[in-house]
C-alpha positions as a Markdown table, in Angstrom:
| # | Residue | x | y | z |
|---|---|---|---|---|
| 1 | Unk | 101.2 | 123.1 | -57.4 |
| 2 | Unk | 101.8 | 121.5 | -54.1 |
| 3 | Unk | 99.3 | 123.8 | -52.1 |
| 4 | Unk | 96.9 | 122.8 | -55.0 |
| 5 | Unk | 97.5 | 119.3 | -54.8 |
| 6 | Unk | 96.8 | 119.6 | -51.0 |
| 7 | Unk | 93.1 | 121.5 | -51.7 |
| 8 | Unk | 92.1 | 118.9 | -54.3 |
| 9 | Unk | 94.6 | 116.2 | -54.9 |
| 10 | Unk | 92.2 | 114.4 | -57.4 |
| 11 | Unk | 92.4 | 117.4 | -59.6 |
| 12 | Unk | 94.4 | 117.4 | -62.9 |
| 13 | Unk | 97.0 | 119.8 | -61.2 |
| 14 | Unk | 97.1 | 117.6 | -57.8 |
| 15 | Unk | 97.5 | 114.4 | -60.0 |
| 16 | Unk | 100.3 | 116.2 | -62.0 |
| 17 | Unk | 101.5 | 117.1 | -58.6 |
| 18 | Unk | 102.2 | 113.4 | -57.8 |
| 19 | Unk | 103.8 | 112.3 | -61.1 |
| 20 | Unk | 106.2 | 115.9 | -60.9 |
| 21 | Unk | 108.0 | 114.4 | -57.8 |
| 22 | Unk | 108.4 | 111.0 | -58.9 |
| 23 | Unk | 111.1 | 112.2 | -61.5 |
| 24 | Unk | 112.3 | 115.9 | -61.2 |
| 25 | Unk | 116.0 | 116.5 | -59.6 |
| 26 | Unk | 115.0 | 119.5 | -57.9 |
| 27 | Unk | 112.3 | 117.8 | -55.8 |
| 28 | Unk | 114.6 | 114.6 | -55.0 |
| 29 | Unk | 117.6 | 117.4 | -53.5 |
| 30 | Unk | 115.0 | 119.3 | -51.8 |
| 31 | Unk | 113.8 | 115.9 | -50.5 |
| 32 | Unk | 117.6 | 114.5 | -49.3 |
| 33 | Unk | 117.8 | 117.9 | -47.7 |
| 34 | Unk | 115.2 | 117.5 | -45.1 |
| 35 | Unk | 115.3 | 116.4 | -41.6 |
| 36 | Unk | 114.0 | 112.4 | -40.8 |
| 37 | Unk | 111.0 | 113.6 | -39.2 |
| 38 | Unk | 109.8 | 115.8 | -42.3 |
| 39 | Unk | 110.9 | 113.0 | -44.3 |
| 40 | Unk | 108.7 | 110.8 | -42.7 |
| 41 | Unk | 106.0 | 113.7 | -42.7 |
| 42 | Unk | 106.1 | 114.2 | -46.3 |
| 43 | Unk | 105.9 | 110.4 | -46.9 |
| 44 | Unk | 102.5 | 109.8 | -45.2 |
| 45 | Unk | 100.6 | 112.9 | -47.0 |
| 46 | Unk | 101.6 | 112.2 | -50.5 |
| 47 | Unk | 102.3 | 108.3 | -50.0 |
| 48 | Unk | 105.8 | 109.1 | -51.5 |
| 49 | Unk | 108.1 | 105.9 | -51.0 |
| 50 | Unk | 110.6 | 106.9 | -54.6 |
| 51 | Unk | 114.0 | 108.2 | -52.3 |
C-alpha cells in the first residue's frame, strides 16, 4: 500500500494509505523504532504528525 500511496497518493488505496497509519499498532512500533532522521523523513512525505 505504501509504494502505492507514493505512485498516486490521491488514489483510493493512497488515501486508505493515510487513514491505515493514523490508528494501526503495527505502524505506530515500526514508527517508534526508527532513527530521528527517518522519523523526520517519514513526517515530511506523508505529513504524519500522530506519534
Amino acid at each position: 500500500m505504501r509504494a502505492k500511496h507514493d505512485a498516486r497518493p490521491t488514489s483510493f488505496t493512497g488515501r486508505f494509505w493515510r487513514w491505515h497509519i493514523n490508528f494501526c499498532p503495527g505502524w505506530k512500533a515500526y514508527f517508534n523504532s526508527l532513527s530521528d532522521s527517518e522519523k523526520i523523513e517519514i513526517r515530511k512525505k506523508y505529513n504524519f504528525t500522530k506519534y
